[in-house]
N, C-alpha and C positions, 0 to 999 in steps of 0.2 A: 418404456418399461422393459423390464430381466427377466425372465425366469433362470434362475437358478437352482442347480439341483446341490445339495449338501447332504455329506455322507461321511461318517467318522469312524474311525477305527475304532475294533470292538475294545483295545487295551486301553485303560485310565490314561496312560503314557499318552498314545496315539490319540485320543481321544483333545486331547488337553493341543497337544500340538498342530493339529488340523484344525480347532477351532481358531486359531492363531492365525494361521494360516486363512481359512476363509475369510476371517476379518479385515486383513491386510489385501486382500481379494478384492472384500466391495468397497474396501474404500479406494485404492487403485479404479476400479469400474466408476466412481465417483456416488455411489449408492448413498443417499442421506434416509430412507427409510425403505424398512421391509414391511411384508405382509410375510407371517410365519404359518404358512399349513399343516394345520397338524391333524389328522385324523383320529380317532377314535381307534384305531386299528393298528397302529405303528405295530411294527419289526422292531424290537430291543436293539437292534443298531442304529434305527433312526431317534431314537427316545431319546438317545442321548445328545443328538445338535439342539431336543428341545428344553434340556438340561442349560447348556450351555448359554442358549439367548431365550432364559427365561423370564427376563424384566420388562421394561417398556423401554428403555433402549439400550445401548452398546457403543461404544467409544466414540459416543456421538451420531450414531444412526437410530432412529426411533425404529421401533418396530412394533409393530400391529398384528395381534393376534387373531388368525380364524380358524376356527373349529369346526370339522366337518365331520360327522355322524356318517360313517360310510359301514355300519353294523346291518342293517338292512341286506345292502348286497353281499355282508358276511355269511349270511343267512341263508340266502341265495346260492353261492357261491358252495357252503358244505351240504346244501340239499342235493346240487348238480352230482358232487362227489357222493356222495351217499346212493344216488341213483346209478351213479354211472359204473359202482363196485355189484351193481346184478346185472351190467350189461360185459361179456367180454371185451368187446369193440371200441367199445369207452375206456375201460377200465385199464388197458395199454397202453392209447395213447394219453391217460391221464398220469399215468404211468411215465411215459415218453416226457412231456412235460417238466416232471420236477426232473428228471435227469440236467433237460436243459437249463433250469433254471439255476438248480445248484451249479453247474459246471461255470454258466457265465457267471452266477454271483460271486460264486469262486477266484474266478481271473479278474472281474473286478477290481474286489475289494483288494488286489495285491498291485494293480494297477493306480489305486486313486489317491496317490499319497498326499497332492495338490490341488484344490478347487480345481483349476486347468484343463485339469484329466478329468476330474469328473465331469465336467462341464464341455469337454469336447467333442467333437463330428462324429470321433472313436466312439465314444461311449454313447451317442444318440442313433449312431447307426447298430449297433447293437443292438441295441435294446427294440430300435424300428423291426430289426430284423425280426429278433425273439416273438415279439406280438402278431406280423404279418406270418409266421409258420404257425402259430399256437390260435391263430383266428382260421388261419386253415387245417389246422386239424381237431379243433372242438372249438366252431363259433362261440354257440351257447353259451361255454365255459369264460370265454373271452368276453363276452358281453358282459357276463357278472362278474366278473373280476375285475377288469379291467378298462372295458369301454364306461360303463354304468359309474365304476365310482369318479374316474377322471369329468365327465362330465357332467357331477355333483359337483368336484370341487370348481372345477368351472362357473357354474354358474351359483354358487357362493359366493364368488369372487363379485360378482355384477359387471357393472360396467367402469373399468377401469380408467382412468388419465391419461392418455399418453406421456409420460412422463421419463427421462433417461434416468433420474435420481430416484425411481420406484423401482424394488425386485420383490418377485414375489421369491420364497425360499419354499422348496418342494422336496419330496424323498428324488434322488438320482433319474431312477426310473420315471417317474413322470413327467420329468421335466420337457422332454422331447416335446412328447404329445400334447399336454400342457399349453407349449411354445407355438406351435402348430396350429394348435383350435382357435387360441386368443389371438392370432396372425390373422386366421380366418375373418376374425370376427369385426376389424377392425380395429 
């Protein structure tokens, strides 16, 4: 089994021709079915790969939808921020945070023209990085952001097949850790 991370340009253009792209991707990887993650919570950039493979299947790959309810740690996640604007000390480096955020999503998304890229060492070491500084400088926040809902979608999943012809398709950013836990798991 794949994880896969799938990410589209914000332009109808872009968008249109990276789905193309991805396609020619998993079937290359020899991909006969996905599991498409979509949460409840999407980024308007990712809405739209769920636009794209929104049938039961695709030029011949079935595809399996799951839905994951990660509103809870949304919850969670704006109560931290809410608390953390009457602390100074919080409130900077949550501050500090979205600088980082935006700056890699930025270089990213100028980078990902190709399934490849987004799916390469580049981009999981990245993003590895962004999470181990942002867990060192506001656990908490990383727990409900990011630890807590990866580990819903996780175990939403169950227990998987080992199978080379299964990927599961995830937003970019997950895909690492993702990849990592379900390695863990067996």
């Amino acid at each position: 089994m794949r994880v896969i991370g799938a990410a589209l340009k914000r332009d109808p253009k872009g968008e249109k021709v990276y789905a193309e792209r991805l396609k020619r991707y998993l079937k290359l990887l020899g991909v006969e079915k996905i599991i498409l993650v979509n949460t409840l919570e999407q980024k308007s950039s990712e809405e739209n790969i769920f636009r794209e493979f929104s049938g039961e299947s695709m030029d011949g790959i079935g595809i399996v939808h799951l839905t994951v309810d990660l509103s809870g740690y949304n919850r969670e996640k704006l109560n931290f921020l809410e608390r953390a604007m009457n602390s100074a000390d919080l409130s900077v480096k949550v501050k500090l945070v979205e600088v980082i955020e935006d700056s890699i999503n930025r270089y990213l998304e100028e980078l990902w023209d190709y399934p490849e890229r987004v799916n390469s060492d580049l981009t999981d070491s990245i993003f590895k990085a962004k999470h181990a500084l942002i867990s060192d400088l506001i656990y908490e926040y990383e727990k409900v952001s990011w630890i807590g809902p990866n580990n819903a979608i996780i175990n939403s999943l169950g227990k998987l097949p080992a199978s080379e012809t299964l990927a599961i398709l995830v937003e970019p950013e997950r895909r690492y850790y993702i990849k990592e836990k379900l390695e863990s798991l067996g």
